[in-house]
C-alpha positions as CSV (number, residue, x, y, z in Angstrom):
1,X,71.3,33.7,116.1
2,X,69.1,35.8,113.7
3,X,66.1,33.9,113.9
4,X,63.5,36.4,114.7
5,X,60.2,35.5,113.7
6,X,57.5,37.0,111.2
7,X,55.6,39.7,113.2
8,X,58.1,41.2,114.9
9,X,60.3,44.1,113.0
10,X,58.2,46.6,111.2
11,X,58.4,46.8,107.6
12,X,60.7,49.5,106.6
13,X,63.2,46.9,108.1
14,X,62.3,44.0,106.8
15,X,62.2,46.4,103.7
16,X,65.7,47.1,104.1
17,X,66.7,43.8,104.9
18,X,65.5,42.9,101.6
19,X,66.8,44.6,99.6
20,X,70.1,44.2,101.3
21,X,70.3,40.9,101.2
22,X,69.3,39.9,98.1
23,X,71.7,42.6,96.3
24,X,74.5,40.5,98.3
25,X,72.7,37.6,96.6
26,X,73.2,39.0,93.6
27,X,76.8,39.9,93.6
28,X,77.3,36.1,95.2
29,X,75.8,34.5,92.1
30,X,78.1,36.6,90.2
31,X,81.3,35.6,92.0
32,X,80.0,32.1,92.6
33,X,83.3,29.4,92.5
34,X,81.5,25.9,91.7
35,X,84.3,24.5,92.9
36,X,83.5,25.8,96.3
37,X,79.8,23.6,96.3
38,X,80.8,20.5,98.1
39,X,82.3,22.5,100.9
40,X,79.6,25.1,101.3
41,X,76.5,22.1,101.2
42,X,78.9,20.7,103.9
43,X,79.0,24.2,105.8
44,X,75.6,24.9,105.1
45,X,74.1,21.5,106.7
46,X,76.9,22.2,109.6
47,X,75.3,25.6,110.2
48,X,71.9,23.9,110.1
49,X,72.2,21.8,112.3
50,X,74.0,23.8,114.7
51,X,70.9,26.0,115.2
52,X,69.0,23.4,116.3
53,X,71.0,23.7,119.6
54,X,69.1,26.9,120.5
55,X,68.2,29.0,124.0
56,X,65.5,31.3,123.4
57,X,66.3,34.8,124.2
58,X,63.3,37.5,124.1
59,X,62.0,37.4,120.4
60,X,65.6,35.8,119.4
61,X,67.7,33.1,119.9
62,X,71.1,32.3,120.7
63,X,73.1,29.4,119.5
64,X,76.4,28.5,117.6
65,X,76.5,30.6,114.6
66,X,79.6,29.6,112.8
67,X,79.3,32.4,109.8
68,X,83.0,33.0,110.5
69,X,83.9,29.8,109.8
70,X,81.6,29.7,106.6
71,X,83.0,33.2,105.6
72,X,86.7,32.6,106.0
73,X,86.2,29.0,103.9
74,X,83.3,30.4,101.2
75,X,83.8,33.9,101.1
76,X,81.4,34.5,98.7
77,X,79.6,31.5,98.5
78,X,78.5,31.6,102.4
79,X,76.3,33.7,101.2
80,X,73.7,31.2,99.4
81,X,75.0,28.7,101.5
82,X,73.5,31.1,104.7
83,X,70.4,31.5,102.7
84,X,69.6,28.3,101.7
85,X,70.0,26.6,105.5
86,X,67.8,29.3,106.5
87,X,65.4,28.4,104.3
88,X,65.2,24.9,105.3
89,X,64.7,25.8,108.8
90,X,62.2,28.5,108.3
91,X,60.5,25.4,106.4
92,X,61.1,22.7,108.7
93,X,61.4,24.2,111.6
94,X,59.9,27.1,111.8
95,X,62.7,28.7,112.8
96,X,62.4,32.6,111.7
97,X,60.2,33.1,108.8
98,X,59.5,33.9,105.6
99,X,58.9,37.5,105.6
100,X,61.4,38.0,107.5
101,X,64.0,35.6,105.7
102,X,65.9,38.6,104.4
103,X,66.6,40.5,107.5
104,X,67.8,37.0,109.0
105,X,70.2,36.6,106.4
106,X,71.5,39.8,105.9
107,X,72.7,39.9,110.0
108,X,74.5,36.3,109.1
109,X,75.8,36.9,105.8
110,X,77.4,40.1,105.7
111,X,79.3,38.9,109.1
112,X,80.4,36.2,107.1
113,X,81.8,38.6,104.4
114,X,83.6,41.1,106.7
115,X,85.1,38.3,108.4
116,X,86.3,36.8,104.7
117,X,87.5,40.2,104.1
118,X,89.5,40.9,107.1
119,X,90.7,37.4,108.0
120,X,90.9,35.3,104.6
121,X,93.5,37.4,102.9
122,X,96.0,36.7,105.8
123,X,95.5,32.9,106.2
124,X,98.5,31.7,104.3
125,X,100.5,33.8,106.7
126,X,99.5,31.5,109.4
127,X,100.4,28.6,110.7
128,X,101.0,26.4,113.9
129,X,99.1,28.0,117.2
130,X,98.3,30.8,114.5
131,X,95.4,29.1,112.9
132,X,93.8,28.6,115.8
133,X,94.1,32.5,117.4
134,X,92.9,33.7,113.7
135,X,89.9,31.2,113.6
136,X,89.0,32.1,117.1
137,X,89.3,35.5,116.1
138,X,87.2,35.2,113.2
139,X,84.3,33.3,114.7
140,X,84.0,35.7,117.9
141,X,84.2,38.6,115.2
142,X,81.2,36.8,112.9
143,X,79.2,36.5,116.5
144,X,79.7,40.1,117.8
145,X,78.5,41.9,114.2
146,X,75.6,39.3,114.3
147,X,75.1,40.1,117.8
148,X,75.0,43.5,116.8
149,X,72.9,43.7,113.6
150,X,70.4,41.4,115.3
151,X,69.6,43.7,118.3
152,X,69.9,46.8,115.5
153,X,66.8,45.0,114.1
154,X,64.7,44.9,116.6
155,X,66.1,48.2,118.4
156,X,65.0,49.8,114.8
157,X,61.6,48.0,114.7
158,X,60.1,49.8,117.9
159,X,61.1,51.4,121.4
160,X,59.6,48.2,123.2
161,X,62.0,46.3,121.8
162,X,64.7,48.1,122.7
163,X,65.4,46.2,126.4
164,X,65.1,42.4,124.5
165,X,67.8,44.3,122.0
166,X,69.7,44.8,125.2
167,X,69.3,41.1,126.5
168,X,69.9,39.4,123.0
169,X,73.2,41.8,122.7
170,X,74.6,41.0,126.1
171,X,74.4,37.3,125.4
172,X,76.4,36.8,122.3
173,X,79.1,37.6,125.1
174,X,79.4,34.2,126.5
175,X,78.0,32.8,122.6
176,X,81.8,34.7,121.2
177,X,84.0,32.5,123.2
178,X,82.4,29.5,122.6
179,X,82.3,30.4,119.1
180,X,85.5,31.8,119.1
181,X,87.0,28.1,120.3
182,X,85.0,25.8,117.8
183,X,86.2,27.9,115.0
184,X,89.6,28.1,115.8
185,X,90.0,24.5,116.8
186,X,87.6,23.8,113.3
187,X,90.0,26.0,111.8
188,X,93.6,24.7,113.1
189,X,92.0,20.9,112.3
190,X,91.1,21.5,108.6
191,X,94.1,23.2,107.9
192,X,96.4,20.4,109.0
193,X,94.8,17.2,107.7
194,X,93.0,18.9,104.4
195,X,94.7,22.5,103.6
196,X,93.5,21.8,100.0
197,X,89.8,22.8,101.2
198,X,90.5,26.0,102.0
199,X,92.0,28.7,99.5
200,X,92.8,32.1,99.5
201,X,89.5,34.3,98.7
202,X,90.4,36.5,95.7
């Protein structure tokens, strides 16, 4: 996942990650359902939890993501949701950082949103084996445009990171099919014994 740590990416990105992510913030407060709190706080300590699992990898590490799940359920509200675990875990944990809290959300949270976009406006088409091909779809999705914005961010931050870029990239390969299986089965389980928990993102 996005954890990199404080001292790491330079500071035009970490700039840039910033600013990104807190304009995505922004519209999120905007477009915030309340209705949607008690499932993200469940999402959210899901997601935290999750990352406890972790393998190191270079200046990274690699671990169930689930911010296709999150975005496909939330939309909109993964977003907080996203920032708020990673808070915690910054806090607690000392997973990631501070400074570089922004660039760690941004390369979870937007994920989250494409995946919303491009998978949440056809989930009432679905059904049956369905479900569980367009969850899977959606969490290996949400862990390949992580995988990629997190080696971005370090490939951008200095040539010598460029082979740990490499290394983190090449395992979210293995980290997509697992992903890809929770979420569909996650997916295919919530929709048969509690379809009211998930809506259709506006």
């Amino acid at each position: 996942m996005a954890h990199i740590p404080d001292g790491v990416l330079s500071a035009p990105v970490l700039i840039t990650g910033a600013v990104l992510s807190t304009a995505l913030l922004v519209v999120a407060t905007r477009r915030l359902n309340f209705e949607r709190i008690p499932q993200a706080a469940v999402l959210a300590a899901t997601f935290f939890i999750a990352s406890l699992l972790s393998v190191p990898v270079g200046p990274s590490s690699v671990h169930l993501i689930l911010n296709g799940l999150m975005g496909i359920i939330l939309g909109w509200s993964a977003v907080p949701a996203i920032l708020i675990a990673l808070i915690m875990q910054a806090v607690f944990f000392g997973y990631g950082g501070l400074l570089v809290l922004g660039v760690n959300t941004l390369n979870i949270a937007l994920p989250a949103l494409i995946c919303s976009a491009l998978f949440a406006p056809i989930l009432h088409r679905s059904s049956g084996r369905q479900l569980f091909y367009l969850g899977a779809l959606c969490g290996a999705v949400g862990v390949l445009l992580t995988g990629t914005l997190v080696s971005l961010s370090l490939g951008l931050s200095g040539s010598a990171y460029l082979p740990a870029a490499k290394i983190v990239l090449a395992t979210y390969a293995p980290l997509m099919l697992a992903e890809a299986a929770v979420t569909g089965f996650t997916l295919a389980f919530i929709i048969k014994v509690a379809p009211e928990l998930i809506r259709v993102q506006e």
